[in-house]
N, C-alpha and C positions, 0 to 999 in steps of 0.2 A: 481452341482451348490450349495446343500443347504450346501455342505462342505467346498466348496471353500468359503462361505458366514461367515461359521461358525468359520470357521480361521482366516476370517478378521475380525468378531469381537475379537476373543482371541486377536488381535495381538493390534489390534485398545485398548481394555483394560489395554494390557503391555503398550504401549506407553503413558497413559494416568495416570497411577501408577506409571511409570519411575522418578526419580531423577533427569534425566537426562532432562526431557522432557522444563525442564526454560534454560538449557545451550543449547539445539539445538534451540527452541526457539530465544533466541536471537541473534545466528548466522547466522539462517536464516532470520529474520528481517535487519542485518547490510547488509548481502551477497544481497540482494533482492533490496536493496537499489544501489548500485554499478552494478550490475547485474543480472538483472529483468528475472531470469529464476528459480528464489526460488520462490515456494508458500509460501510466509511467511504469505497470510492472513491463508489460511490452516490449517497451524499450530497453528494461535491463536484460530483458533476455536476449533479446536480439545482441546488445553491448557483452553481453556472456557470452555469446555464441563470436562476436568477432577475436573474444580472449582465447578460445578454443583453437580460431586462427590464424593467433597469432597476430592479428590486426591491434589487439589491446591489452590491458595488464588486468587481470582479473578483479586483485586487489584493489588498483585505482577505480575502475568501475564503481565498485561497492562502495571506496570511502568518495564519488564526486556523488554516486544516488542519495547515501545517507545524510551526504551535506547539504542537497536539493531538499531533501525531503522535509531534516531538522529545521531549515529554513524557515519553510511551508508554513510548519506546523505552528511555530511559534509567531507568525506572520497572523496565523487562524487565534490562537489564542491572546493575544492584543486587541485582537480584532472584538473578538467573544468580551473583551475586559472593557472596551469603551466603548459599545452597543448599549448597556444598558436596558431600558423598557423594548427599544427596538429588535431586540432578539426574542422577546419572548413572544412576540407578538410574530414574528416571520417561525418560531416551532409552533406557534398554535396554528398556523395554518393547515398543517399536513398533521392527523391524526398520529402515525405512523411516527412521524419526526416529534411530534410532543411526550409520546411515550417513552424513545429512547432519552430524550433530553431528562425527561424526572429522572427515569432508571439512573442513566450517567451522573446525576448532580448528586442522589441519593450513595450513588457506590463512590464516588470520585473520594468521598474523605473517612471512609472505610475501607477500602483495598483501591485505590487510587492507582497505586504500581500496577496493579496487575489489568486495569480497565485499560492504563492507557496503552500497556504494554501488546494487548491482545485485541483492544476493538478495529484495528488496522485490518483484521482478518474478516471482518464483519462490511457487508457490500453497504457504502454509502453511513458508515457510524463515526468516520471517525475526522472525518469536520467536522460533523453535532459533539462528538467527545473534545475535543480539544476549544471549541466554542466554548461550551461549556465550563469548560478546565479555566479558562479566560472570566467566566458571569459570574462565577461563584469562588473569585479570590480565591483558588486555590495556588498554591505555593510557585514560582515559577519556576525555585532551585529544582524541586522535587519534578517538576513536569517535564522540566529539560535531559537530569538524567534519565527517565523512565522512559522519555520519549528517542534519546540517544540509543538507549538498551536495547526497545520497538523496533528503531529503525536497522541497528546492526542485525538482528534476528532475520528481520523479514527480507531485507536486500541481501543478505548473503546465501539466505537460500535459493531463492527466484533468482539470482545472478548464475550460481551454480546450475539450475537446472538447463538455464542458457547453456552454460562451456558444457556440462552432459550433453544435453542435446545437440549443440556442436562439434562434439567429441562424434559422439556414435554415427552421424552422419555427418561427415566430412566431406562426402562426395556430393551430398543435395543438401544444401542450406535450405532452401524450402522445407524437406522434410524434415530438418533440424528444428524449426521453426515452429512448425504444427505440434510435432511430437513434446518440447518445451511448453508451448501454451498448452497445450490438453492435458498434459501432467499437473500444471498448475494449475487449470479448473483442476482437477479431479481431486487433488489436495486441498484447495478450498473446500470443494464439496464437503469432502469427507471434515476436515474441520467443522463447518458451520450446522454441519446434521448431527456432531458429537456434541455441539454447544449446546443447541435446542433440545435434543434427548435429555441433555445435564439438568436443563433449566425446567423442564418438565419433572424430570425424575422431584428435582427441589421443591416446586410447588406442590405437588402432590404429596410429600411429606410434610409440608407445611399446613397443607389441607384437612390431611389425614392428622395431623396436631388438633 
């Protein structure tokens, strides 16, 4: 174990001194965007964590994610605009996914800013929201800023928790690593159990109407 551990730090270090590490970087941000099987936050914290040492520029980091990601998104929403009949028939497939898609087409031209701004934080919403954003003409001026907005918000924090966690442990990158990611679940959590508490509290006044 203390070898296997000891390799993932070497390896964890080359990837962290790599050249390479802003071009995978922001391919994994665009691909994650389109689909949601890259850990593209991952990568920026690992990419936070080499700003921490010194391997990278913090700020660059964040403006190559946010460029990957604005990419993606817009990549998704095209996609969503000339799908047609064929998108509504791959959200009726999965229960779960036809539900969020009404939700999303329903809010998109109601608080639109704030759907696309925040369903990023939502596990697996926001290629169906930007899909979406794409089926039902909604605006692309309006989608790009909001989506620009999204992505500065959410990469600059997840970059930073990177160079903190890089910061505080400087000696063990590994532990740098776990402690970053665990923080960032633990903030999602607590986001998405605030969402659901909201969303309940709402329907229940709605009910109780």
């Amino acid at each position: 174990m203390t070898e296997l551990m000891e390799v993932a730090r070497h390896l964890l270090g080359i990837a962290m001194a790599s050249h390479w590490l802003l071009l995978i970087l922001f391919a994994a941000a665009a691909i994650d965007a389109v689909f949601p099987v890259v850990p593209s936050e991952g990568m920026v914290i690992t990419a936070g964590m080499a700003a921490a040492a010194g391997h990278q520029n913090l700020l660059l980091v964040i403006t190559v994610a946010m460029a990957g990601s604005v990419i993606g998104e817009s990549v998704c929403y095209f996609l969503g605009r000339g799908s047609g009949p064929a998108l509504h028939r791959w959200m009726k497939r999965q229960e779960r996914r036809q539900r969020l898609y009404e939700k999303v087409s329903a809010a998109l031209h109601s608080r639109g800013g704030l759907i696309l701004m925040t369903v990023r934080y939502i596990p697996g919403a926001r290629m169906v929201a930007t899909l979406t954003a794409g089926a039902t003409r909604y605006s692309f001026k309006k989608f790009i800023v909001f989506t620009i907005a999204g992505v500065t918000v959410a990469y600059t924090y997840v970059a930073l928790l990177g160079y903190l966690g890089g910061d505080a442990f400087a000696h063990d990158q590994l532990k740098g690593l776990a402690f970053s990611l665990s923080l960032a679940a633990v903030i999602g959590l607590v986001v998405e159990t605030s969402r659901r508490i909201v969303v309940k509290r709402r329907a229940a006044k709605v009910t109780a109407a």
